[in-house]
N, C-alpha and C positions, 0 to 999 in steps of 0.2 A: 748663599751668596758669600762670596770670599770676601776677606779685608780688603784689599785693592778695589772690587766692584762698589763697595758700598762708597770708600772715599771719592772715587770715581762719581759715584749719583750725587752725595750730599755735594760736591763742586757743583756738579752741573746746577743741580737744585739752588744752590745759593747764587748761582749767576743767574739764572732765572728770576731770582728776586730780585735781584740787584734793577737788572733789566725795569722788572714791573716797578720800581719805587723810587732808583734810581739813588743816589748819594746825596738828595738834597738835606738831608740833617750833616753831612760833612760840609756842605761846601758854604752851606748859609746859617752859621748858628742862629743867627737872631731870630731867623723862621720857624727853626727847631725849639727854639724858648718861647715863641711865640704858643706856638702849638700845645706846648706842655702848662702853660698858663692857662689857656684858652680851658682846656679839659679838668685844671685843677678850680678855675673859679665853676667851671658847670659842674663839678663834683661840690664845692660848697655850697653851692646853690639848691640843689636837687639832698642836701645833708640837712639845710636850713628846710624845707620842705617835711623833709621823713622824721626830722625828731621836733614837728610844730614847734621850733625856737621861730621861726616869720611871725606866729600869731602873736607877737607881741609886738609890731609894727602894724597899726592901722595902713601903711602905705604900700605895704610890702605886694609886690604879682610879683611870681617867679620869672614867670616869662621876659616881664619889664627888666627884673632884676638882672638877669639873667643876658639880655639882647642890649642894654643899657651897658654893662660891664665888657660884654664883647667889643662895643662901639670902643670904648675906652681901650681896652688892651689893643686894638687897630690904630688908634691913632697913639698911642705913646710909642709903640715901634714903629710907625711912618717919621713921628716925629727923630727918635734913634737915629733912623734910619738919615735923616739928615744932617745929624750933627755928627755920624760917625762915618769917614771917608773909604772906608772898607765893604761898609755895609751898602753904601749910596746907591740909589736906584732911583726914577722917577715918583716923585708923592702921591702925583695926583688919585691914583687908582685908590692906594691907600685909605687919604683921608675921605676922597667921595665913601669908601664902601663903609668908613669908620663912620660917617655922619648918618649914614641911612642906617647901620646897626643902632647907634645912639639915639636917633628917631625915633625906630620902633620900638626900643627900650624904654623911654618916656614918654610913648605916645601923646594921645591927641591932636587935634588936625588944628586947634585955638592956634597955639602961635611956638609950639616945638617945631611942626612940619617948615611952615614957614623961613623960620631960624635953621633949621638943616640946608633948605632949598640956597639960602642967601650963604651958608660956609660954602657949599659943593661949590655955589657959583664964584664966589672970591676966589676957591681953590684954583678953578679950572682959569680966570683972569688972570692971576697969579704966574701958573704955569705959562698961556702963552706968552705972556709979555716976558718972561723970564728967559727962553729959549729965545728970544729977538736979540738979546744983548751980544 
């Protein structure tokens, strides 16, 4: 395969990609930092796991740990998300998906579910009445 063929495939090849994935880490940092958080707390999670440093926390479920902290990293970038006018996008999806991670991070049905059901619903009041103005 000659030099010209091969620059010729790796092009194609990388428009290919481009295609399949698209430029959304250029065009939306905060998504892109989102993403790269999301992966380094499930790396210290799953770090907290493999070298027993959790068995010193009676409280400690990875999964809790783990679904609780994603909750969190969703809504602090929905929240970003609205204080930075570049980033701005509708919340609502956001913080519904950030309170149902947050829920099943701290499970029990006693009065977390509850407490999530009544954020989602404030959210979603919030929203309509906000688009009316």
């Amino acid at each position: 395969m000659s030099e010209e063929q091969r620059n010729k495939k790796e092009k194609t090849e990388r428009k290919d990609w481009e295609k399949w994935c698209g430029d959304w880490w250029r065009q939306d940092r905060l998504d892109a930092i989102g993403w790269a958080v999301f992966f380094i707390w499930g790396a210290l999670v799953m770090l907290a796991e493999a070298t027993k440093f959790s068995a010193n926390f009676s409280w400690w479920d990875g999964w809790g740990v783990f679904f609780a902290g994603v909750g969190i990293i969703v809504i602090i970038g929905t929240v970003i998300r609205l204080i930075i006018p570049q980033y701005k996008r509708s919340p609502v999806g956001g913080f519904i998906f950030g309170f149902i991670l947050l829920a099943i991070g701290l499970g029990g049905w006693d009065w977390i579910w509850p407490v999530a059901f009544i954020a989602i619903a404030i959210t979603i009041l919030v929203s309509v009445f906000k688009r009316r103005r």
